[in-house]
PDB file of N, CA, C and O in Angstrom:
ATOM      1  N   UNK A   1      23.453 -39.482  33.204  1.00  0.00           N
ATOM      2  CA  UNK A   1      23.640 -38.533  32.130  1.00  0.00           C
ATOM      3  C   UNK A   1      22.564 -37.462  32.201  1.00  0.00           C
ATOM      4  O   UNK A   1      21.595 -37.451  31.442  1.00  0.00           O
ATOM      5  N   UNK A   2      22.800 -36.500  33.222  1.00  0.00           N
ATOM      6  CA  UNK A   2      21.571 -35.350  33.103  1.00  0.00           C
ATOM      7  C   UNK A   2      22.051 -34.110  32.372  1.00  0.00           C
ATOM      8  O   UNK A   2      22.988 -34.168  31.576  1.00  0.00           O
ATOM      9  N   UNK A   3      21.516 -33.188  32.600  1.00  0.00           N
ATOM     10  CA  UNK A   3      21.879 -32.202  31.734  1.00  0.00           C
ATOM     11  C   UNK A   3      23.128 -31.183  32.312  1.00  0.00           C
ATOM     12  O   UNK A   3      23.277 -31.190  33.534  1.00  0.00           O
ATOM     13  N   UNK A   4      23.747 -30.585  31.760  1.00  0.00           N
ATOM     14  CA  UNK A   4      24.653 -29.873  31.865  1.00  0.00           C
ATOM     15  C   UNK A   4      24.311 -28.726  32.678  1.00  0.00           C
ATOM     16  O   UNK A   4      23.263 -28.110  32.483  1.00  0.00           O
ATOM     17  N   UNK A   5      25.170 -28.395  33.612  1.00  0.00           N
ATOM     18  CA  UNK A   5      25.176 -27.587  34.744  1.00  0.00           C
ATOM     19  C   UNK A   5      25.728 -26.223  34.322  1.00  0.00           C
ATOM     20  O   UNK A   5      26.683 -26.024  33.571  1.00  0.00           O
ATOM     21  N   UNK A   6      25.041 -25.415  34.872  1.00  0.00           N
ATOM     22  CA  UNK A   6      25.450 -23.604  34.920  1.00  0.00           C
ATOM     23  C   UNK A   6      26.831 -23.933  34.119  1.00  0.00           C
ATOM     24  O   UNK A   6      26.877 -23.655  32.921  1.00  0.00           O
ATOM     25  N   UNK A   7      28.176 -24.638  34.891  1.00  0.00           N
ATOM     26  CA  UNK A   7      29.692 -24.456  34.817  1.00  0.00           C
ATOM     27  C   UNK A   7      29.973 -25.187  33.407  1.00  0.00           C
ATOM     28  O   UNK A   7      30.941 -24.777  32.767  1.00  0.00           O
ATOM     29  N   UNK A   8      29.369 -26.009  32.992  1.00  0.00           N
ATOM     30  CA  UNK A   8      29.749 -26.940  32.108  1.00  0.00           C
ATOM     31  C   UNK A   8      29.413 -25.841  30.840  1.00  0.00           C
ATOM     32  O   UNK A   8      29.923 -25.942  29.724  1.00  0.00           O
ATOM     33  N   UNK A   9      28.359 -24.670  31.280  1.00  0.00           N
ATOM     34  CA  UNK A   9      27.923 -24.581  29.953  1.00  0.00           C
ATOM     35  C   UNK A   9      29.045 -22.806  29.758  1.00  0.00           C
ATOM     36  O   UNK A   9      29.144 -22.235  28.672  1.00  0.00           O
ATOM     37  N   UNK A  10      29.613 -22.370  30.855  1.00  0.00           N
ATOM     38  CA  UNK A  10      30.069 -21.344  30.988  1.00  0.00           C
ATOM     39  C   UNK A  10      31.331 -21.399  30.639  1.00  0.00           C
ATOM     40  O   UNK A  10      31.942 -20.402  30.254  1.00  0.00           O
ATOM     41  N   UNK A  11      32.100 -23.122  30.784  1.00  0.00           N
ATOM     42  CA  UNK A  11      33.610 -23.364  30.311  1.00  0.00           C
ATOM     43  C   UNK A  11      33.392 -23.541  28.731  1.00  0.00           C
ATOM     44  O   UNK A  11      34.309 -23.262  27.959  1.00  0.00           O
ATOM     45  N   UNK A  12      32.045 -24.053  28.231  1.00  0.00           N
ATOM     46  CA  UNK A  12      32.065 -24.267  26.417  1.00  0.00           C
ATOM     47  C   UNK A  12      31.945 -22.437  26.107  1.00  0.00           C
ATOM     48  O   UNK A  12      32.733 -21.900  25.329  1.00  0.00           O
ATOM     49  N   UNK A  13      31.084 -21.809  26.685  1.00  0.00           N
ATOM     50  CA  UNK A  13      31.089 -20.516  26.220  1.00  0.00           C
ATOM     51  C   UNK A  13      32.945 -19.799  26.363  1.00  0.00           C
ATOM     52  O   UNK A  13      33.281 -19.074  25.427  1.00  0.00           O
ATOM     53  N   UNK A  14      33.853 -20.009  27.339  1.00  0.00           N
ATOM     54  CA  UNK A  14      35.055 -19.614  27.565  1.00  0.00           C
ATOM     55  C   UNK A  14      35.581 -19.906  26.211  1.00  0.00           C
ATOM     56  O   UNK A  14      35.866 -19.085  25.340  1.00  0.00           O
ATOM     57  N   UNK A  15      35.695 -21.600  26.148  1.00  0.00           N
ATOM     58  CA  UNK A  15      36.455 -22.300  24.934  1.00  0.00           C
ATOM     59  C   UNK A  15      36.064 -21.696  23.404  1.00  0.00           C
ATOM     60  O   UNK A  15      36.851 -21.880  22.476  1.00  0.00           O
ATOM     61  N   UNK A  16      35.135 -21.157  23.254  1.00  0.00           N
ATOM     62  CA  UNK A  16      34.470 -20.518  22.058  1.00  0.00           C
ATOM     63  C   UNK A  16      35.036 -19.436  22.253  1.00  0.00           C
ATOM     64  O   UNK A  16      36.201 -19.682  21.940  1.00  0.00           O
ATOM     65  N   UNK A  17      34.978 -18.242  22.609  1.00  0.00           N
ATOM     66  CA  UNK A  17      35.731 -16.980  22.934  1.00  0.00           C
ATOM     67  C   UNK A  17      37.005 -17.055  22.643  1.00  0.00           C
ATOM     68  O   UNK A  17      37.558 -16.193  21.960  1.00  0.00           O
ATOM     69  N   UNK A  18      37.590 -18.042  23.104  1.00  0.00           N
ATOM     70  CA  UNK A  18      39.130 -18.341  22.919  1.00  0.00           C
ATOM     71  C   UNK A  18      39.208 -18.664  21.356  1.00  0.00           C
ATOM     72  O   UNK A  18      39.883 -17.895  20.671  1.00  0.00           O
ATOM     73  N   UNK A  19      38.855 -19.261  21.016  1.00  0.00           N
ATOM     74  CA  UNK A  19      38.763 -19.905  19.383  1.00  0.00           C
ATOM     75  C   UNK A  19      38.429 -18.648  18.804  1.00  0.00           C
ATOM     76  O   UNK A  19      39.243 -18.010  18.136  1.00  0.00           O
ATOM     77  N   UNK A  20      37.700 -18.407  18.946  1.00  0.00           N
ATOM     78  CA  UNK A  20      36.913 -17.313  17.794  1.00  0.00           C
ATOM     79  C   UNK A  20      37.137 -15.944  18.050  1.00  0.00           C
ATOM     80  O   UNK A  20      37.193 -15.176  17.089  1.00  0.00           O
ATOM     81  N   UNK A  21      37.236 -15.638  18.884  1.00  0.00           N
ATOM     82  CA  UNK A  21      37.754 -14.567  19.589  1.00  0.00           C
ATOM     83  C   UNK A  21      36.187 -13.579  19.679  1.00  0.00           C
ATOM     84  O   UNK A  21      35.204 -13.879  19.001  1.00  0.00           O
ATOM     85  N   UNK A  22      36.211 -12.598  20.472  1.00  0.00           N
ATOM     86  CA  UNK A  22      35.180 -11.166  20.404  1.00  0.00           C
ATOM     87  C   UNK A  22      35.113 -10.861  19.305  1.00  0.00           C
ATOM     88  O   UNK A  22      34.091 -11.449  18.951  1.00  0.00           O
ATOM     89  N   UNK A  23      35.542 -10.251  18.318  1.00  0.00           N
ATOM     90  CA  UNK A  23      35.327  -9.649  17.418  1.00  0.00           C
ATOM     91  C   UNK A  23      34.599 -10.436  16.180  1.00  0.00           C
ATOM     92  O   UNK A  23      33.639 -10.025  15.528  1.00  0.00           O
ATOM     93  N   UNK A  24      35.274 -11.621  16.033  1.00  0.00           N
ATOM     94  CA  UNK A  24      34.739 -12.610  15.434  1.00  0.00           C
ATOM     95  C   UNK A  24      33.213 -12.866  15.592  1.00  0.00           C
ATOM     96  O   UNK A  24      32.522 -12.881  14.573  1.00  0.00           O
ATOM     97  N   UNK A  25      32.625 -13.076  16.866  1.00  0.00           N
ATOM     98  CA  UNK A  25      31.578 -13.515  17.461  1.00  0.00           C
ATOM     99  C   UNK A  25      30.341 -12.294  17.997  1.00  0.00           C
ATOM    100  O   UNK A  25      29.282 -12.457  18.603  1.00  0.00           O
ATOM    101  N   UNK A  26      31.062 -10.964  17.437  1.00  0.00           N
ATOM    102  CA  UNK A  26      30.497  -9.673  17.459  1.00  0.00           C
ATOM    103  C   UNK A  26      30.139  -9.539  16.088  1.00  0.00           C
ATOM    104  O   UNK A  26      28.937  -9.271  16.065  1.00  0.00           O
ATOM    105  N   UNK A  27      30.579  -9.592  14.988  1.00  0.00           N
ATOM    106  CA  UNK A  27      30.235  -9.536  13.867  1.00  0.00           C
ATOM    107  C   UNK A  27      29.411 -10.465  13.426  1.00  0.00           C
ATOM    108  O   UNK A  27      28.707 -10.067  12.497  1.00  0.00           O
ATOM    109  N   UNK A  28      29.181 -11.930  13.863  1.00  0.00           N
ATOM    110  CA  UNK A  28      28.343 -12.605  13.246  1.00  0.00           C
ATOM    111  C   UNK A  28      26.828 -12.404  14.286  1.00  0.00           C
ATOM    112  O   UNK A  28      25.682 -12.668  13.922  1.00  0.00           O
ATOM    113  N   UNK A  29      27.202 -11.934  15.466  1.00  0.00           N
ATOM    114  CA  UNK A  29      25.722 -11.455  16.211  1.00  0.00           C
ATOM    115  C   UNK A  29      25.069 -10.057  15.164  1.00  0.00           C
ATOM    116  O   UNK A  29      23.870  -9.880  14.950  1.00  0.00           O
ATOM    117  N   UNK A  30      25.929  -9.392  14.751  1.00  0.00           N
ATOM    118  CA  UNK A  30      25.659  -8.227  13.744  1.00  0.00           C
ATOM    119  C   UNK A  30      24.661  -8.842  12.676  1.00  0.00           C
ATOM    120  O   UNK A  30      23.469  -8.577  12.515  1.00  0.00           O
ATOM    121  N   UNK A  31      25.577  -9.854  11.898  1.00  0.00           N
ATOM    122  CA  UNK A  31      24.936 -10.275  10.541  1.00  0.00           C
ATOM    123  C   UNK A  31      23.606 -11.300  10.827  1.00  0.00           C
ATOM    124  O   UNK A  31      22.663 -11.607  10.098  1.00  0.00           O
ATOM    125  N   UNK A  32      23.920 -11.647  12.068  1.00  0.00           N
ATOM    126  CA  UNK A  32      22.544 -12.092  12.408  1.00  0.00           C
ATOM    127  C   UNK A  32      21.305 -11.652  12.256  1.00  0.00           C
ATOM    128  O   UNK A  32      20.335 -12.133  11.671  1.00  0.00           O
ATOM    129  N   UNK A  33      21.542 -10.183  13.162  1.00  0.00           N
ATOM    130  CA  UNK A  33      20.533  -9.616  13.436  1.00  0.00           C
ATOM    131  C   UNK A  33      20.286  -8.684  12.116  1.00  0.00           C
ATOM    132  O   UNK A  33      19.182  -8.144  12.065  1.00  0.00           O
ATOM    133  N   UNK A  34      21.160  -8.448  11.087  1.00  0.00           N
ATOM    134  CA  UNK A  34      20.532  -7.476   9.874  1.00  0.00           C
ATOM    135  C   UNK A  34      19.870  -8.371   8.610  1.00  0.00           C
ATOM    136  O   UNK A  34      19.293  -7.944   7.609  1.00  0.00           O
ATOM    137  N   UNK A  35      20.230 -10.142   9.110  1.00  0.00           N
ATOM    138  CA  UNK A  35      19.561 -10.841   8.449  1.00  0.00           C
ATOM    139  C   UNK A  35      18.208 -11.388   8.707  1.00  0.00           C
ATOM    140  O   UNK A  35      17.549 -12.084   7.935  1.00  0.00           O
ATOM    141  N   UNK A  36      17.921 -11.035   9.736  1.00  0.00           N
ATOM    142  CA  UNK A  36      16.628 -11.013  10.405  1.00  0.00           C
ATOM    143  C   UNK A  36      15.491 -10.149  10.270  1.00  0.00           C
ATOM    144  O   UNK A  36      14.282 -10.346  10.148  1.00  0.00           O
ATOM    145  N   UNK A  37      16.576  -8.653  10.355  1.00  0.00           N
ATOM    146  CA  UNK A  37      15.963  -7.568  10.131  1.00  0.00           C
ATOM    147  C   UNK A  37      15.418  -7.073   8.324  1.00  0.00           C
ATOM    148  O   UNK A  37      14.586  -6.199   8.080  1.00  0.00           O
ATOM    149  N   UNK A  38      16.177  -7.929   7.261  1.00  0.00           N
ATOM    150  CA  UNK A  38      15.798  -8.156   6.069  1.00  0.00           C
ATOM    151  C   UNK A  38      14.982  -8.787   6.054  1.00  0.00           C
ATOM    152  O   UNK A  38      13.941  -8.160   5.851  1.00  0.00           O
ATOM    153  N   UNK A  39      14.781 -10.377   6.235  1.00  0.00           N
ATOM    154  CA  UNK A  39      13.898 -11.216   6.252  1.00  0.00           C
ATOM    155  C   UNK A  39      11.996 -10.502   7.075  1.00  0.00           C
ATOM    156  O   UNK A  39      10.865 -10.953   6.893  1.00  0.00           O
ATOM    157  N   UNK A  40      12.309  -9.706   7.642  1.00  0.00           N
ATOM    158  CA  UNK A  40      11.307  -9.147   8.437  1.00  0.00           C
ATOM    159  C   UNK A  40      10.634  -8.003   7.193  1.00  0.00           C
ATOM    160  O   UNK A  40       9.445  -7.925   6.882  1.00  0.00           O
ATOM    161  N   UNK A  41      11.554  -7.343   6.734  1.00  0.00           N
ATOM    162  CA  UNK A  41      11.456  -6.176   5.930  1.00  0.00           C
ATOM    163  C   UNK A  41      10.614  -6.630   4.249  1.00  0.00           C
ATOM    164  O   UNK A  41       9.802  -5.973   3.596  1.00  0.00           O
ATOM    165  N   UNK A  42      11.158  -7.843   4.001  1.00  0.00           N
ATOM    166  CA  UNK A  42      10.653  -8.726   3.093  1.00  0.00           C
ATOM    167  C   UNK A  42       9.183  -9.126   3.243  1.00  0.00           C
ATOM    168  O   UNK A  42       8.259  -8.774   2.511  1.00  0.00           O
ATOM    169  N   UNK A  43       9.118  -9.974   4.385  1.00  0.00           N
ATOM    170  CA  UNK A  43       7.891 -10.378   4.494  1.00  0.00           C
ATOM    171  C   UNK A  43       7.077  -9.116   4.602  1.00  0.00           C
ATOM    172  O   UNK A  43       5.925  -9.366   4.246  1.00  0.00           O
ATOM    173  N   UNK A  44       7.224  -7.877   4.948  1.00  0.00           N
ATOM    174  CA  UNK A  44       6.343  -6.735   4.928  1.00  0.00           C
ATOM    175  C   UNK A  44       5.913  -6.251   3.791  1.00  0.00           C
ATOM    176  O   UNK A  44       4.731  -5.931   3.666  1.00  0.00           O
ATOM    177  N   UNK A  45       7.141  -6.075   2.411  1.00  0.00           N
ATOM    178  CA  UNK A  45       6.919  -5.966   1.240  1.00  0.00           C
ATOM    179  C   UNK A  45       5.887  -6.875   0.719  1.00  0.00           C
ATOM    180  O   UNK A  45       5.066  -6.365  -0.043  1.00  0.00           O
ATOM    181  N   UNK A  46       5.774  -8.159   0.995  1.00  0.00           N
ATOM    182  CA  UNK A  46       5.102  -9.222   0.012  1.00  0.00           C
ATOM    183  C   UNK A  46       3.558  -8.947   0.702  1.00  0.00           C
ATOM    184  O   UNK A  46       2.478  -8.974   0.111  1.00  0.00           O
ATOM    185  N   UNK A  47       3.806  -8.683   2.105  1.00  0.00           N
ATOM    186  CA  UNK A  47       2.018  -8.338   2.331  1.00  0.00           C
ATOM    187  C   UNK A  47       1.665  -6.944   1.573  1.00  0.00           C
ATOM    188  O   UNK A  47       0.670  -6.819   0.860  1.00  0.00           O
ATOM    189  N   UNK A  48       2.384  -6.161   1.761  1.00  0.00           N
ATOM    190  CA  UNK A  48       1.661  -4.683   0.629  1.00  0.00           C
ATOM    191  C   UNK A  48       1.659  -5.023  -0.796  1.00  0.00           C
ATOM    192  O   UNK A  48       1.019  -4.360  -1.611  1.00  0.00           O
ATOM    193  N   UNK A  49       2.368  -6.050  -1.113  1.00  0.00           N
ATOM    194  CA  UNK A  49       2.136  -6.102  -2.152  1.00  0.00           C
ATOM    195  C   UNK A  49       0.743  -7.056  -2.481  1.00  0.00           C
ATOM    196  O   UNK A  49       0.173  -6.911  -3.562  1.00  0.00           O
ATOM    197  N   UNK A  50       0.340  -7.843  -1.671  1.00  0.00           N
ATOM    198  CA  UNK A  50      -0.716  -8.472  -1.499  1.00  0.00           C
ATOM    199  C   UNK A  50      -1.894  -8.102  -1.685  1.00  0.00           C
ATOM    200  O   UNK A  50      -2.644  -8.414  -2.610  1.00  0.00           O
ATOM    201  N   UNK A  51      -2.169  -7.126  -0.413  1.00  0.00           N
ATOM    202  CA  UNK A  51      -2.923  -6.021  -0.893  1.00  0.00           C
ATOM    203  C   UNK A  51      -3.165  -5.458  -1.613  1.00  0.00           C
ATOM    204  O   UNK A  51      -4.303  -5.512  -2.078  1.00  0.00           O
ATOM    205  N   UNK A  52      -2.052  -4.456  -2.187  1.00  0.00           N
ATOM    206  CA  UNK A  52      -2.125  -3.522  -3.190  1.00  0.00           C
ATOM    207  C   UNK A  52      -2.739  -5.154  -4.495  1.00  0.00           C
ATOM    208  O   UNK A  52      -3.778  -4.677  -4.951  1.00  0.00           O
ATOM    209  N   UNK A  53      -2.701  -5.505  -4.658  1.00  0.00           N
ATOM    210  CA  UNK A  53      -3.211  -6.687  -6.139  1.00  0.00           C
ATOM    211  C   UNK A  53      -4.211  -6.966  -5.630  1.00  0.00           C
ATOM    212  O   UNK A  53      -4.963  -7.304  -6.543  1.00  0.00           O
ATOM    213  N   UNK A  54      -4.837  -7.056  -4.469  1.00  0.00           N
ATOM    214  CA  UNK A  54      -6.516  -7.021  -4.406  1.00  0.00           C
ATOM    215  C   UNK A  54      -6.856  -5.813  -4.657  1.00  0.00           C
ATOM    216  O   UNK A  54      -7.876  -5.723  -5.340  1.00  0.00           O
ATOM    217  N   UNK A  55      -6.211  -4.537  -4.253  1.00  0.00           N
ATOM    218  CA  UNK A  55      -6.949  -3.336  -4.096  1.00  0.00           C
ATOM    219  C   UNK A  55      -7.361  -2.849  -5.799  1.00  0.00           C
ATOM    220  O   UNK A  55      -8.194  -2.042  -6.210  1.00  0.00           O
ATOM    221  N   UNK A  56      -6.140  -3.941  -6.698  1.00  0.00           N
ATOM    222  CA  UNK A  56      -6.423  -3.233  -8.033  1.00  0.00           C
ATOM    223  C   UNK A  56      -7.311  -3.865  -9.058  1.00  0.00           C
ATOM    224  O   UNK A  56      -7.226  -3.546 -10.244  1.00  0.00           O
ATOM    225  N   UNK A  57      -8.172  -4.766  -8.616  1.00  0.00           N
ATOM    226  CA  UNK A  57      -9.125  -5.342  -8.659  1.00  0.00           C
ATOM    227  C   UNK A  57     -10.461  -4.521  -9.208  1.00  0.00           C
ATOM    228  O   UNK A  57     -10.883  -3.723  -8.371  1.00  0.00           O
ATOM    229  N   UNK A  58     -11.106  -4.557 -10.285  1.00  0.00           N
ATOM    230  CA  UNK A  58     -12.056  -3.619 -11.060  1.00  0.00           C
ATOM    231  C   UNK A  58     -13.269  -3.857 -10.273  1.00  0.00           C
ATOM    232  O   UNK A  58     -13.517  -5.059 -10.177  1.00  0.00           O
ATOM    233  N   UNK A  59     -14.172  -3.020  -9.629  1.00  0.00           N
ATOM    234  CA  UNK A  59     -14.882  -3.186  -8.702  1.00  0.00           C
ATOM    235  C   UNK A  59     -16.261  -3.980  -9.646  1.00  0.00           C
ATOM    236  O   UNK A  59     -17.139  -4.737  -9.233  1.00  0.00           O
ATOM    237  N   UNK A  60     -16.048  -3.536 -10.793  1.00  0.00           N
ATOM    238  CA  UNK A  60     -16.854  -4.764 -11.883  1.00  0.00           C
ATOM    239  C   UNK A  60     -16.523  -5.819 -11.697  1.00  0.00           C
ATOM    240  O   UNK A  60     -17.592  -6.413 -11.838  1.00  0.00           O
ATOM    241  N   UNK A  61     -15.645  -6.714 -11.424  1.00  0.00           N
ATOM    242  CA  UNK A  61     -15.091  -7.798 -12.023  1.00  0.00           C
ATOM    243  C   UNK A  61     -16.200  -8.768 -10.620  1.00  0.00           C
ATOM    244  O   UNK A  61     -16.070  -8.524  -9.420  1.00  0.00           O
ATOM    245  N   UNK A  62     -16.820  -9.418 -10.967  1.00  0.00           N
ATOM    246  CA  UNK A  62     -17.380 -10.523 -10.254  1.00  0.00           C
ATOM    247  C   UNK A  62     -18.796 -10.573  -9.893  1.00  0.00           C
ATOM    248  O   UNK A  62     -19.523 -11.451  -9.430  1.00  0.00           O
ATOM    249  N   UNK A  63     -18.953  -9.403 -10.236  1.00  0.00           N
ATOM    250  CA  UNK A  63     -20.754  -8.674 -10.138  1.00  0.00           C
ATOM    251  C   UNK A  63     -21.664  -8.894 -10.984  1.00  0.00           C
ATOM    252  O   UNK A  63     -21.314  -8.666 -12.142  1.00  0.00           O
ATOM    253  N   UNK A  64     -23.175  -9.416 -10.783  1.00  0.00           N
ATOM    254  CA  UNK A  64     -23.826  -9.989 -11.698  1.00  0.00           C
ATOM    255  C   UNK A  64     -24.548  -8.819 -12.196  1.00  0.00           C
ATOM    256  O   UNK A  64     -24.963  -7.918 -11.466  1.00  0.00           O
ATOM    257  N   UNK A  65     -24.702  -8.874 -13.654  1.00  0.00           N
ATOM    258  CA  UNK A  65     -25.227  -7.657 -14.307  1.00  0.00           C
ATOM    259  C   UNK A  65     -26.508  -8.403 -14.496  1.00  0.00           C
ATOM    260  O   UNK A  65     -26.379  -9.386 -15.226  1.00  0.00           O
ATOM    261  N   UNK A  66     -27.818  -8.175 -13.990  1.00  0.00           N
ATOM    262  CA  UNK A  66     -28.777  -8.259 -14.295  1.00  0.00           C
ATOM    263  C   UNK A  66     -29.919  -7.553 -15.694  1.00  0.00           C
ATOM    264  O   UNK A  66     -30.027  -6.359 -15.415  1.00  0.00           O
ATOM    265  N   UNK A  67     -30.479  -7.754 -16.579  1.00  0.00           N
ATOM    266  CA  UNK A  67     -31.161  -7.517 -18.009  1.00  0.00           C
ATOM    267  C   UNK A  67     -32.291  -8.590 -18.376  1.00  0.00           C
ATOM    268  O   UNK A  67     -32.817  -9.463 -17.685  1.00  0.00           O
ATOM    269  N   UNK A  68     -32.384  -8.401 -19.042  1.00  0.00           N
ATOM    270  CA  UNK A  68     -33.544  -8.908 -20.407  1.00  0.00           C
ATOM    271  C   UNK A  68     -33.227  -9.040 -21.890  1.00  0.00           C
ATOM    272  O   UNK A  68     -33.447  -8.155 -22.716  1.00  0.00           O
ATOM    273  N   UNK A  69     -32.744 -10.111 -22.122  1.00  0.00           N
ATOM    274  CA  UNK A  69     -32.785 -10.659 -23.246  1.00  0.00           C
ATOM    275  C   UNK A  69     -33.494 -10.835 -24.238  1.00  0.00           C
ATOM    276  O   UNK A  69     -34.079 -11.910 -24.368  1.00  0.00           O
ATOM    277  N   UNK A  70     -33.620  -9.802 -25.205  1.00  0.00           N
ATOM    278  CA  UNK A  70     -34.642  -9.404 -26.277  1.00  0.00           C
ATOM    279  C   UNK A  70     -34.205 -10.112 -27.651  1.00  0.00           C
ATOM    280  O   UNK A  70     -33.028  -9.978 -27.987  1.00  0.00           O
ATOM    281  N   UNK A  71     -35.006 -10.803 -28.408  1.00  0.00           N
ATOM    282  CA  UNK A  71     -35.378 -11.551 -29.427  1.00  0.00           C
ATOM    283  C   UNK A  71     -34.935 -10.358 -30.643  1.00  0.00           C
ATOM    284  O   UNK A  71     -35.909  -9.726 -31.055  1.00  0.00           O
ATOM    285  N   UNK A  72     -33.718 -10.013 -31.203  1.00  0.00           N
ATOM    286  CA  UNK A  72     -34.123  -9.045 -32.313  1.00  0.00           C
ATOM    287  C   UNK A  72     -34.940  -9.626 -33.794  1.00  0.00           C
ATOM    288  O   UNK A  72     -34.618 -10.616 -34.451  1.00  0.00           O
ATOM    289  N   UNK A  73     -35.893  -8.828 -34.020  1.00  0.00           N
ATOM    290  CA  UNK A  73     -36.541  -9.071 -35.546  1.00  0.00           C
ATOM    291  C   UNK A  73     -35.985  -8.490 -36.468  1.00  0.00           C
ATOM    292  O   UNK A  73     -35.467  -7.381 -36.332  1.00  0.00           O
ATOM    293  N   UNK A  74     -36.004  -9.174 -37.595  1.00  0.00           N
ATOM    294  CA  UNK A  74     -35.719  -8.740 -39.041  1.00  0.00           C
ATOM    295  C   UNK A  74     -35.915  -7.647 -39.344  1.00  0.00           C
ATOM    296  O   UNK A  74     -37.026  -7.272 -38.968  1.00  0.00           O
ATOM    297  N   UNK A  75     -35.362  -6.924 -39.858  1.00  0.00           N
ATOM    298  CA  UNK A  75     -36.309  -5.511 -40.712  1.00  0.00           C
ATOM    299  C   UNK A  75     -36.094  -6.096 -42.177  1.00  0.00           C
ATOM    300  O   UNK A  75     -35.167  -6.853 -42.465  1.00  0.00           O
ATOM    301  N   UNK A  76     -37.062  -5.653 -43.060  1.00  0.00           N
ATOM    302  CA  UNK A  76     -37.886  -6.050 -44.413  1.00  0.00           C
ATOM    303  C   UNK A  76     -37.502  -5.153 -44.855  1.00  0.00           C
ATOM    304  O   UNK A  76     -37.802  -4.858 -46.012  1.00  0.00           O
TER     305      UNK A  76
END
């Protein structure tokens, strides 16, 4: 039982053609590839958006404010 030869794999590709025909098997190489090409387009959105939510980040926010803590007195 070894693996399938050049011919074996060129008569399943025939038998598919026949079933499904070209056009059939042209359109789903289509939707393939524009579902790929979304999925690609997506993941690009979610990194700018990534970014952009660090970039909006208050350049205050995490920085130690250094002072002196003064005792206030009464006034009389």
């Amino acid at each position: 039982m070894g693996s399938f030869s050049i011919w074996h794999w060129l008569i399943v590709l025939l038998v598919v053609i026949l079933v499904f025909g070209t056009k059939k098997l042209r359109n789903l190489g289509a939707d393939l590839g524009s579902a790929v090409k979304g999925f690609r387009e997506g993941m690009k959105s979610e990194e700018e958006k990534s970014v952009q939510t660090k970039a909006e980040i208050p350049p205050s926010t995490g920085q130690t404010i250094e002072g002196e803590a003064k005792k206030e007195t009464p006034k009389v």
